[in-house]
N, CA, C and O atoms as a MOPAC input file, in Angstrom:
PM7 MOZYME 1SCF
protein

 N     57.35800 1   100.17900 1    98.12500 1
 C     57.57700 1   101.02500 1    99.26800 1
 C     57.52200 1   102.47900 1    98.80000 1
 O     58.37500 1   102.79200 1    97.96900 1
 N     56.49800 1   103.59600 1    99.27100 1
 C     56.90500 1   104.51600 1    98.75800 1
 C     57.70900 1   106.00200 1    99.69800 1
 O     57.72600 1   106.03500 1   100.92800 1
 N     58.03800 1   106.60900 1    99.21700 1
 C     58.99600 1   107.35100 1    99.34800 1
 C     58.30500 1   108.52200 1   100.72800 1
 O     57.10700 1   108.68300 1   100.49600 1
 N     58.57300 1   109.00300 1   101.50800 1
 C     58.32700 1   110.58100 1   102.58700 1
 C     58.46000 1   111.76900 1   101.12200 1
 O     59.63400 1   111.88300 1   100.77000 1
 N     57.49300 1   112.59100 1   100.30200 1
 C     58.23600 1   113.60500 1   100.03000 1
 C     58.83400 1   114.63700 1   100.91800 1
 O     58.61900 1   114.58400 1   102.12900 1
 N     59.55600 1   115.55500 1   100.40800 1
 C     60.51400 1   115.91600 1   100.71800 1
 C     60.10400 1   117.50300 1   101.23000 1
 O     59.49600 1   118.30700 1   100.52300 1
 N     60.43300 1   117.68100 1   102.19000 1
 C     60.08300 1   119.00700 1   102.96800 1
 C     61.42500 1   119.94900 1   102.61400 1
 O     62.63400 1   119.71800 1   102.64800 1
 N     60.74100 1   120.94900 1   102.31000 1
 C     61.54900 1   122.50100 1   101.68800 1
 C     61.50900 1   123.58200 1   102.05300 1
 O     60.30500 1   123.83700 1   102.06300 1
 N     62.06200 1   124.48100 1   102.39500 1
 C     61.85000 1   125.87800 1   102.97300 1
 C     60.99000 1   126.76000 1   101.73800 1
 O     61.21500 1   126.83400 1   100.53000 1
 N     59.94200 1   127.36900 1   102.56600 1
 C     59.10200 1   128.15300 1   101.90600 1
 C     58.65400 1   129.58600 1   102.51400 1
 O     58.14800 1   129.56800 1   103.63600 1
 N     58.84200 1   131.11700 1   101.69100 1
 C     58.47600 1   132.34300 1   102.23000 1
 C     57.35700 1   133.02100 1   101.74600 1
 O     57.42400 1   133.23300 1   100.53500 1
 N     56.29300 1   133.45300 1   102.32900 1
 C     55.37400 1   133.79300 1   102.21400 1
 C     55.23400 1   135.50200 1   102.53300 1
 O     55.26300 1   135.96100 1   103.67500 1
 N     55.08300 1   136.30000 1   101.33500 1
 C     55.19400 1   137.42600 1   101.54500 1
 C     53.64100 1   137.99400 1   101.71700 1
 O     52.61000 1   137.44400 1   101.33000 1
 N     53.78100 1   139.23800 1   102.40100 1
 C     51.89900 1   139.64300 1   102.10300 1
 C     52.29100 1   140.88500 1   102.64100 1
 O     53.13500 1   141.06700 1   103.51900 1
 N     51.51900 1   141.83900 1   101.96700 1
 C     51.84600 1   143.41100 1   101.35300 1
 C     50.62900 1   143.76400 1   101.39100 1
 O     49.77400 1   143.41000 1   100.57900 1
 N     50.46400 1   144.48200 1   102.32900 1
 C     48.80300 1   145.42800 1   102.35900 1
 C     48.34000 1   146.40900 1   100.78600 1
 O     48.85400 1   147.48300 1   100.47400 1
 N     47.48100 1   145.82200 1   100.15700 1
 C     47.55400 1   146.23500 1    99.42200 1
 C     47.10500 1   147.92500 1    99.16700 1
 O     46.31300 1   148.31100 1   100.02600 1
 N     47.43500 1   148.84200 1    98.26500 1
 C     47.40800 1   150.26300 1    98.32600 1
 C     45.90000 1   150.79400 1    98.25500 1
 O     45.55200 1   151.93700 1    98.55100 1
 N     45.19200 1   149.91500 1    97.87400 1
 C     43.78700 1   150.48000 1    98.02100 1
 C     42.87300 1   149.96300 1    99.04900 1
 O     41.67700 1   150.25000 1    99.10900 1
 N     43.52400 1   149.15800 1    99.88300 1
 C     43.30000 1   148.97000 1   100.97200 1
 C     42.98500 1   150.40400 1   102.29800 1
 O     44.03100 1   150.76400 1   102.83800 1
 N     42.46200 1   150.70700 1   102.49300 1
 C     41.71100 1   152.26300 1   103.70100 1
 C     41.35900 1   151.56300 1   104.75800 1
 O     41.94900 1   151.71700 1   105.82800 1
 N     40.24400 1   150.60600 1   104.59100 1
 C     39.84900 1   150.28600 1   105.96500 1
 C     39.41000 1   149.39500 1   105.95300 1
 O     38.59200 1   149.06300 1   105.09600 1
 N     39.94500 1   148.37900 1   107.28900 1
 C     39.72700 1   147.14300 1   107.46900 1
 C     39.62300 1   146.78500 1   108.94300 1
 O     40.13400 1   147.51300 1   109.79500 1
 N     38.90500 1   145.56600 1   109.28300 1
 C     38.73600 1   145.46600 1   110.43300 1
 C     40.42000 1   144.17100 1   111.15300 1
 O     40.43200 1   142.95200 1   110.98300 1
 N     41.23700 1   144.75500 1   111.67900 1
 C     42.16900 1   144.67500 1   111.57800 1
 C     42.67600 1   143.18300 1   113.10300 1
 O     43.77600 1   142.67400 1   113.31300 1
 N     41.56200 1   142.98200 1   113.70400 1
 C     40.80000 1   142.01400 1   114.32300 1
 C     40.73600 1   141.17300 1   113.91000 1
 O     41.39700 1   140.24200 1   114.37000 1
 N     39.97600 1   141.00400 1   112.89000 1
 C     39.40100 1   139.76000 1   111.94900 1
 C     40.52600 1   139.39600 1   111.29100 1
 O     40.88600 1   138.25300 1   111.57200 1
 N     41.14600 1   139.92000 1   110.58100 1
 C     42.27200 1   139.79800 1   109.93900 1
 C     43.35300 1   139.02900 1   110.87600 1
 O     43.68300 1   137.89900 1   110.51600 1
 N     43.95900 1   139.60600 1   112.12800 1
 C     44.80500 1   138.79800 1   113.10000 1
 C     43.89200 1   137.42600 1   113.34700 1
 O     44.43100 1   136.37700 1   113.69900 1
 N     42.71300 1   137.51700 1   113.16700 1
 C     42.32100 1   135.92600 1   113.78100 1
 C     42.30700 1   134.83800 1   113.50000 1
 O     42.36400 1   133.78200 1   114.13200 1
 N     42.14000 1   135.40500 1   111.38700 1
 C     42.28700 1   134.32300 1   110.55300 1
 C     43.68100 1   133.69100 1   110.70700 1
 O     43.94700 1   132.50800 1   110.92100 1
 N     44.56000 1   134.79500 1   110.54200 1
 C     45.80600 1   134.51300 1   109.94300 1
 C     46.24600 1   133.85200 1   111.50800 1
 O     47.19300 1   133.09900 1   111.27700 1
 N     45.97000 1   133.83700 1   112.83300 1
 C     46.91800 1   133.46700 1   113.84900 1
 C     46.20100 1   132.08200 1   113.74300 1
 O     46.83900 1   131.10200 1   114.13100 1
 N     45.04800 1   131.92100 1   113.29900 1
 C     44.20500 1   130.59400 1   113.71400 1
 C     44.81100 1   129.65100 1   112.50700 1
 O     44.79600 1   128.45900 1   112.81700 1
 N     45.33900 1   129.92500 1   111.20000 1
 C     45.91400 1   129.04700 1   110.23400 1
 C     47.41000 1   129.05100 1   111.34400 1
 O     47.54300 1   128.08600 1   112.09600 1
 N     48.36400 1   130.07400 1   111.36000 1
 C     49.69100 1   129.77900 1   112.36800 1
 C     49.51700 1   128.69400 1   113.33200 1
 O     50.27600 1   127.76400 1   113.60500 1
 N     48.29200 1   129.01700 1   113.82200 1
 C     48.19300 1   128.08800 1   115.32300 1
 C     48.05500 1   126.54600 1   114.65800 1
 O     49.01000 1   125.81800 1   114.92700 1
 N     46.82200 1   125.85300 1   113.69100 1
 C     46.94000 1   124.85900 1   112.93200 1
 C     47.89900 1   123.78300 1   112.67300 1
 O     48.01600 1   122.56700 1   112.82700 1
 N     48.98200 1   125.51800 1   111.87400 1
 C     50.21300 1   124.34600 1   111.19100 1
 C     50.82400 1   124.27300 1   112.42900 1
 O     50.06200 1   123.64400 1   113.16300 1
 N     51.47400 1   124.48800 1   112.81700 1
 C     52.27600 1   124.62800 1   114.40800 1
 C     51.92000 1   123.88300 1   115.42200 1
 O     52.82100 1   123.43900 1   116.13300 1
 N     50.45900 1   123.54700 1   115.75000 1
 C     49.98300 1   122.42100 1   116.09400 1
 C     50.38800 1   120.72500 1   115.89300 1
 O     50.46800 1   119.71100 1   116.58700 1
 N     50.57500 1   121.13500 1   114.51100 1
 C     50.74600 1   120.03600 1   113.86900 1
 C     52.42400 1   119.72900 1   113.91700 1
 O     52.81400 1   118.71300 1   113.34100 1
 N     52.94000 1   120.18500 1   114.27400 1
 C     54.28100 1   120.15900 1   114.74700 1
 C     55.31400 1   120.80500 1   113.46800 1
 O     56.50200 1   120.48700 1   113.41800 1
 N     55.03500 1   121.22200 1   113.02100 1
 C     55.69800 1   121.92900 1   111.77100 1
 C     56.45700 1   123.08200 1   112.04600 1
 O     56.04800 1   123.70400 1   113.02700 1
 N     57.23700 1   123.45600 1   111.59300 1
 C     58.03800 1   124.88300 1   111.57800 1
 C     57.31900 1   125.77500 1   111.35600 1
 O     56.35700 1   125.22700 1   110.81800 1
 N     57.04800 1   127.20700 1   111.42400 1
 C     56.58700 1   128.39600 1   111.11800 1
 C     56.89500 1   129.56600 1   112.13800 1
 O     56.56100 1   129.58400 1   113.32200 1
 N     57.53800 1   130.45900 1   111.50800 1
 C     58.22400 1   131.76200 1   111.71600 1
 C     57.25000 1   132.68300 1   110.97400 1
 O     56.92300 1   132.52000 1   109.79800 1
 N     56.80800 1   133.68600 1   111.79100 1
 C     56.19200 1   135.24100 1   110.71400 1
 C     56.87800 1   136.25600 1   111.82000 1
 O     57.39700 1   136.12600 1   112.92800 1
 N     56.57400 1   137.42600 1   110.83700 1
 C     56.73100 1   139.09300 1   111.89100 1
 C     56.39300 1   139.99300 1   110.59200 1
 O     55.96700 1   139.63900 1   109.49300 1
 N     56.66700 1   141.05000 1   110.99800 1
 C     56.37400 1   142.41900 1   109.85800 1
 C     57.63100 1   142.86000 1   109.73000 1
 O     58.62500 1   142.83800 1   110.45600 1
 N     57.32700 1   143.36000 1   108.40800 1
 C     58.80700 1   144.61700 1   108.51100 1
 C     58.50400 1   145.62800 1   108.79100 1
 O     57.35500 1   146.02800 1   108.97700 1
 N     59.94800 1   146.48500 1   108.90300 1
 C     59.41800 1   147.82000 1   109.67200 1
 C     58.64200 1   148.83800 1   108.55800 1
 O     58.45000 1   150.00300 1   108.90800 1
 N     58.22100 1   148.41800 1   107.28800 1
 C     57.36600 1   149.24100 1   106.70700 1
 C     55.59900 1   149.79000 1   106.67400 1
 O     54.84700 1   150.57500 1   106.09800 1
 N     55.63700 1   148.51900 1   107.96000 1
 C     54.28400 1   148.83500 1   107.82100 1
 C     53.24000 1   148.29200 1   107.60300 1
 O     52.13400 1   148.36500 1   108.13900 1
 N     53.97100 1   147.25700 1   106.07700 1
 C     52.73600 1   147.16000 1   105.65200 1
 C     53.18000 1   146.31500 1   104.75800 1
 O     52.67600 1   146.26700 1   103.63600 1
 N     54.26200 1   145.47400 1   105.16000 1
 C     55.28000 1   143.62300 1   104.85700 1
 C     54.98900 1   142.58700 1   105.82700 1
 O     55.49500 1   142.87300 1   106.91300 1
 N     54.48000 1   141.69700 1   105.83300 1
 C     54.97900 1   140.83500 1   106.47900 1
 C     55.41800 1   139.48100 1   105.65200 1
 O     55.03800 1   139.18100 1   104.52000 1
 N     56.32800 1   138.72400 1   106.51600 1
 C     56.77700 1   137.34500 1   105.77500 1
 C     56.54700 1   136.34400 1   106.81700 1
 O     56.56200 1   136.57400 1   108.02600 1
 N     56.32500 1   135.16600 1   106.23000 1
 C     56.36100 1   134.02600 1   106.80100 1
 C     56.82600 1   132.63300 1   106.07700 1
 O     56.56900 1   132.07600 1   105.01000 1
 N     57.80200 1   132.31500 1   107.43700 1
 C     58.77900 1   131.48100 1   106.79900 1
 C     58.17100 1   129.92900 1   107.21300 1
 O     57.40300 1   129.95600 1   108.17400 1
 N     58.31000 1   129.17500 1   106.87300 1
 C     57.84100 1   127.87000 1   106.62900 1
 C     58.58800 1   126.61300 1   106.19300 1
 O     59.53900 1   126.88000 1   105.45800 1
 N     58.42700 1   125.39400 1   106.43000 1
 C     58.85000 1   124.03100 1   106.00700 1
 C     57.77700 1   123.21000 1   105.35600 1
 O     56.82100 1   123.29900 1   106.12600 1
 N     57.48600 1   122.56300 1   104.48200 1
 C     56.48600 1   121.91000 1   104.01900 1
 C     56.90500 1   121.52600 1   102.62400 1
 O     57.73200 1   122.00600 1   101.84800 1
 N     56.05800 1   120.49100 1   102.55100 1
 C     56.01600 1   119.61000 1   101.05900 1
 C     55.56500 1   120.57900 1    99.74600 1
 O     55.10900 1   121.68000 1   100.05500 1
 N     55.62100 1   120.37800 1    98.84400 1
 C     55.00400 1   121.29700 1    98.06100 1
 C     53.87300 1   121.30300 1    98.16800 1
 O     53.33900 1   122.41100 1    98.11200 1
 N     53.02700 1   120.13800 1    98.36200 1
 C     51.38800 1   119.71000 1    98.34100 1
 C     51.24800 1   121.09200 1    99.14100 1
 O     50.61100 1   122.13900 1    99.02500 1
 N     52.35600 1   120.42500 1   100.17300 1
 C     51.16000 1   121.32200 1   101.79800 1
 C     51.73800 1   123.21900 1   101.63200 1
 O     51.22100 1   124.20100 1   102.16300 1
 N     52.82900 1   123.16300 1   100.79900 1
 C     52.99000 1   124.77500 1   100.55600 1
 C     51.62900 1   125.31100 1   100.06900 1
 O     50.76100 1   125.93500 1   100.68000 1
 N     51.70900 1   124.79600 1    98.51800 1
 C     50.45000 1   125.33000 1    98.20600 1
 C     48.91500 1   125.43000 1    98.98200 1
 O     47.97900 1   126.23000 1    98.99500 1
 N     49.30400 1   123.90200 1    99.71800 1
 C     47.71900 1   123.80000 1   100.78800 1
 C     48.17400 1   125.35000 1   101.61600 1
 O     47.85000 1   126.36600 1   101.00100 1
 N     48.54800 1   125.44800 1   102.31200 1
 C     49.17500 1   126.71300 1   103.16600 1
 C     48.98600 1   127.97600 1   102.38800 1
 O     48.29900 1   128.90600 1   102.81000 1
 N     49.73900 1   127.98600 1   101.01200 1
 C     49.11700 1   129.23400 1   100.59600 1
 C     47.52700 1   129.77300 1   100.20200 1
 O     47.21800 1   130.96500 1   100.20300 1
 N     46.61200 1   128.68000 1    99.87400 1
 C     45.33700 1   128.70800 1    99.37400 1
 C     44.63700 1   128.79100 1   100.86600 1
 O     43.40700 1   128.83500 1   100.88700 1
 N     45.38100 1   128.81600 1   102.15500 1
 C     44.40800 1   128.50200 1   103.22700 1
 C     44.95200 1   130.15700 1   103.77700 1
 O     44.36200 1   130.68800 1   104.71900 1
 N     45.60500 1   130.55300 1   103.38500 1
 C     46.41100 1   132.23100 1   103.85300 1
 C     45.91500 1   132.84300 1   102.93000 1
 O     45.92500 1   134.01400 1   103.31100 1
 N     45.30300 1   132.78400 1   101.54300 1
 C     44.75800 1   133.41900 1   100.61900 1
 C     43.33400 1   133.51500 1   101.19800 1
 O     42.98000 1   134.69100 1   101.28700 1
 N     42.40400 1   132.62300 1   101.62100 1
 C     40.85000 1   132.60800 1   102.32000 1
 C     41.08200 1   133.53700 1   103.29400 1
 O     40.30200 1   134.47100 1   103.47900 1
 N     42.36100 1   133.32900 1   104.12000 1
 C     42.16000 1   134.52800 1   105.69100 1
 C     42.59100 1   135.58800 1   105.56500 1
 O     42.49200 1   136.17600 1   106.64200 1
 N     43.22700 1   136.45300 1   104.49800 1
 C     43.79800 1   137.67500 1   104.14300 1
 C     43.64100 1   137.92600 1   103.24900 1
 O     44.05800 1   139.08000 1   103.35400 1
 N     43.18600 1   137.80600 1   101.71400 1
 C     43.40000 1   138.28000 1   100.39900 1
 C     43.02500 1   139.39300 1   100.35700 1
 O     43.89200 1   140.13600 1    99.89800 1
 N     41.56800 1   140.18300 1   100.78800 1
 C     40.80900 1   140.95900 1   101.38300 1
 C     41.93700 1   142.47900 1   101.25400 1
 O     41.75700 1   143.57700 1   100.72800 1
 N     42.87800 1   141.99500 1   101.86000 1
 C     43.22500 1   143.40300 1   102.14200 1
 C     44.77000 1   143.33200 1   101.88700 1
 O     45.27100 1   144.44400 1   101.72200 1
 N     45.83800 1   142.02700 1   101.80300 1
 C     46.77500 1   141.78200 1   101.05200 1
 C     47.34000 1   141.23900 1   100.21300 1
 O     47.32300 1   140.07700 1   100.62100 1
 N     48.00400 1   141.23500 1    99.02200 1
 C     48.48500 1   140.30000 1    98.01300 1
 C     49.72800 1   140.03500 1    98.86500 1
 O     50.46700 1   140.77400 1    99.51500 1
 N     49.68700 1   138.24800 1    98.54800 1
 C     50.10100 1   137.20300 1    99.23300 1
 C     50.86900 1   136.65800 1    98.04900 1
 O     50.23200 1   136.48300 1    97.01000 1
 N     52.26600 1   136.34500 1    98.07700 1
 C     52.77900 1   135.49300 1    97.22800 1
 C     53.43600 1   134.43600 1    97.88300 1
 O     53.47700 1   134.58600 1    99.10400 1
 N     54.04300 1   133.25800 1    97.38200 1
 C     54.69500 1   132.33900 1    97.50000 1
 C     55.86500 1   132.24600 1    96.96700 1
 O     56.00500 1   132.75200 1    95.85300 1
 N     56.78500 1   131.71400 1    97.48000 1
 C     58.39000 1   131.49100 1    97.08200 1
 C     58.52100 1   130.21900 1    97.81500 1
 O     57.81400 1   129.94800 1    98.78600 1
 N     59.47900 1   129.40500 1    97.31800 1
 C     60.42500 1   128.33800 1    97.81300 1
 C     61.98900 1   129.47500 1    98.04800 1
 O     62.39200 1   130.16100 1    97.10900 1
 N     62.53600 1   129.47800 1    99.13300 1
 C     63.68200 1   129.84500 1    99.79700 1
 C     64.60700 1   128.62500 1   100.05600 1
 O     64.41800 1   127.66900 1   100.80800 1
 N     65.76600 1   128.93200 1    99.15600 1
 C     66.55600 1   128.07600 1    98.74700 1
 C     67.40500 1   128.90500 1    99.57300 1
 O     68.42900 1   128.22100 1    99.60300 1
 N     67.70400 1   130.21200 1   100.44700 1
 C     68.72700 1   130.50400 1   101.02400 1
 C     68.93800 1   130.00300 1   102.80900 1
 O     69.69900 1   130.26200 1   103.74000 1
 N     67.64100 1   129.07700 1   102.51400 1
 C     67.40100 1   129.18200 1   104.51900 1
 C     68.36500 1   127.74600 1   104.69700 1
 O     68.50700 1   127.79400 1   105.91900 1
 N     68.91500 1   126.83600 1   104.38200 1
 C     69.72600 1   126.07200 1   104.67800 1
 C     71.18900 1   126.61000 1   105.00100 1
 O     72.10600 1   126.38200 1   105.79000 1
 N     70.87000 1   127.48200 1   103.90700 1
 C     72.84700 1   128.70400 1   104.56000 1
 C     72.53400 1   129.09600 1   105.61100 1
 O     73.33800 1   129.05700 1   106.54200 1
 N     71.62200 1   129.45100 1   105.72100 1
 C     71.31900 1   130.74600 1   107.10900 1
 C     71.34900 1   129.60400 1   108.40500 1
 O     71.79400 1   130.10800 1   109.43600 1
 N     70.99600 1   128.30900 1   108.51600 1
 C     70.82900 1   127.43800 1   109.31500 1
 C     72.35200 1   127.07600 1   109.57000 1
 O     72.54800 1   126.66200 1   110.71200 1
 N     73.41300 1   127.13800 1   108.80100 1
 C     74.59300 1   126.47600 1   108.83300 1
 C     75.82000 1   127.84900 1   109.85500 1
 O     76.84500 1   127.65600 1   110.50800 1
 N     75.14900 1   128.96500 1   109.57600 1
 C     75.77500 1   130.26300 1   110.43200 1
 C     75.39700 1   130.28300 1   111.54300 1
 O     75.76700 1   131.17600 1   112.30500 1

């Protein structure tokens, strides 16, 4: 019998990068809402917004590790272009769920 792995909270940062000038800022919302729309489809958790800098955004997430990384390599194809994108596992979002 084998096992469900195990779904984990995951944050996805992406930071316009500084040599970034000009971009078509269109294309960019279409990739990135058309991967959102995907996972979310699929009935999954996913939270994004910006910070007020400008030029942060995060996105918060649930997924297996497989599908983190699938998620990050599919957000790396629709944005790299113009932001560095990292990955984290968020080990604080189960507190934040309990407040």
């Amino acid at each position: 019998m084998s096992q469900k792995e195990e779904t984990k909270p995951w944050v996805v940062t992406a930071v316009l990068k500084d040599d970034t000038t000009e971009f078509d800022p269109t294309k960019f919302k279409q990739n990135v809402a058309e991967l959102f729309d995907k996972w979310q489809t699929q009935g999954k958790f996913l939270w994004s917004g910006p910070l007020d800098d400008n030029k942060t955004a995060l996105t918060v997430f649930e997924g297996t590790d497989e599908e983190a990384f699938q998620f990050l390599n599919d957000y790396k194809k629709a944005a790299s272009e113009i932001v560095d994108i990292e990955l984290k596992q968020w080990d604080a979002l189960p507190i934040l769920s309990l407040l």
